[in-house]
N, C-alpha and C positions, 0 to 999 in steps of 0.2 A: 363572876360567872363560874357557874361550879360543872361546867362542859367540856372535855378535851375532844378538839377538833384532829383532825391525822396532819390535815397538811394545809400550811397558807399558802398559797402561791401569787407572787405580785408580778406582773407584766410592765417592762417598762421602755419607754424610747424615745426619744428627743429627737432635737433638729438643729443643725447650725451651722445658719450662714457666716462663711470666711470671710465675705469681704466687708457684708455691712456689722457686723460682728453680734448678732441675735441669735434668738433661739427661743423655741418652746418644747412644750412637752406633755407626755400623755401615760399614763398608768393605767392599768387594770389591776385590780386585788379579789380576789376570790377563797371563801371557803367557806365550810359547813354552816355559816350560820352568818354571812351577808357578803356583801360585794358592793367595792368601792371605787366607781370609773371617776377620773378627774382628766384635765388637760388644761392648758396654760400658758401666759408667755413667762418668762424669768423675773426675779424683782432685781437681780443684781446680773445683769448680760454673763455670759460664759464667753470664758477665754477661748477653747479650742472647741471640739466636739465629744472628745471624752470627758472633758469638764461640764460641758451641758446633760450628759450620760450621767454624771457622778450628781450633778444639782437634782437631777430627775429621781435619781435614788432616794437623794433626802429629803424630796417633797414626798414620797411614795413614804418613806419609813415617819416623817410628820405626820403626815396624815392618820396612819393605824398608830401611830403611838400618844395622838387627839383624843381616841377612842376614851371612855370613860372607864370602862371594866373592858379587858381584853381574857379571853380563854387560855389555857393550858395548850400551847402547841407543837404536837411529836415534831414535826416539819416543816421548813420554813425553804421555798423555792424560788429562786428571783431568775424569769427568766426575761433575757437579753440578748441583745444583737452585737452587744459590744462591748468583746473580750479584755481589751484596754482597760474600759472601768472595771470590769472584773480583778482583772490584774493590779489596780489600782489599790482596791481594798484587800485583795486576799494577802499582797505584799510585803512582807514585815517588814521593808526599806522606811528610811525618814519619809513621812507623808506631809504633802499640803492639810493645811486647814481645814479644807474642801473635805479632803480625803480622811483625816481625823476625827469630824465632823459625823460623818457616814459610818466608818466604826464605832463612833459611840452611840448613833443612833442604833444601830443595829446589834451592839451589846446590852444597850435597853430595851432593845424588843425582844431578844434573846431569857434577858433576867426577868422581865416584867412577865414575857409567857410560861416560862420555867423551859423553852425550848432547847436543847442541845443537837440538834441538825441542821445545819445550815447549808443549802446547795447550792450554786451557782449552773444554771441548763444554758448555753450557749444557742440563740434563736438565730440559724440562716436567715437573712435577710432576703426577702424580694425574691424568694425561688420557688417560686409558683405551684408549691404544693399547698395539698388542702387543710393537710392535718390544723388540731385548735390552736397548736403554741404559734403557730405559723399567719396564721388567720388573725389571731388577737394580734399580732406584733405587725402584719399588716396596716389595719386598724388603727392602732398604736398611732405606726409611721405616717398615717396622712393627718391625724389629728394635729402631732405635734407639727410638722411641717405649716399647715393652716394657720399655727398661731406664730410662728416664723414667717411668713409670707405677710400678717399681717401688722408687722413692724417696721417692713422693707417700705424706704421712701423712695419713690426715681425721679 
């Protein structure tokens, strides 16, 4: 593609149950020239809930990095609900697999777009405003929950 789009922005938010130890999850991706909704249960269960948050990343950064030809992109926006994963990746501590994983995804989306802006937008959760990042991350949250609920045996 010989197109440079301003900005990708990916939506993302999981779910996971403590006790029966599941989880799924839900993305939005958007920009100038398409848009990719997915949702899911895990193929390998998550450990905690930010582990489920960081699995969701790298299904989200799979998916556009699937693409056959990707564009040129000034900006790259992941917004989330949860700071943890964020914190997880932006960290330059020893990382999990998980975690190494997701930076190398995300440094090949980085090389592959020629991007050099990478942001992290922190999504309040469940606070009943209207604004889009708020609405999408709503969305998000009942999807993935839907596909956690439906691996719960009782």
């Amino acid at each position: 593609m010989d197109k440079t789009i301003n900005c990708l922005t990916i939506n993302t938010d999981a779910s996971f149950h403590p006790i029966h130890k599941v989880g799924g999850y839900a993305f939005y991706i958007i920009c100038d020239l398409f848009k990719i909704e997915k949702s899911g249960k895990f193929k390998q269960n998550p450990k905690s809930s930010i582990d489920a948050e960081m699995k969701c990343f790298g299904n989200a950064l799979a998916t556009i990095l699937a693409q056959k030809e990707l564009p040129k992109i000034k900006k790259i926006v992941f917004n989330t609900d949860c700071l943890g994963a964020v914190g997880c990746v932006t960290n330059k501590k020893n990382k999990s697999k998980v975690e190494q994983l997701i930076v190398k995804l995300l440094n090949d989306l980085k090389s592959r777009t020629h991007c050099k802006n990478l942001e992290f937008k922190h999504v309040k959760a469940h606070n009943g405003t209207l604004d889009a990042r708020s609405w999408v991350n709503d969305k998000l949250d009942k999807n993935a929950k839907k596909w956690m609920r439906q691996q719960i045996t009782i």
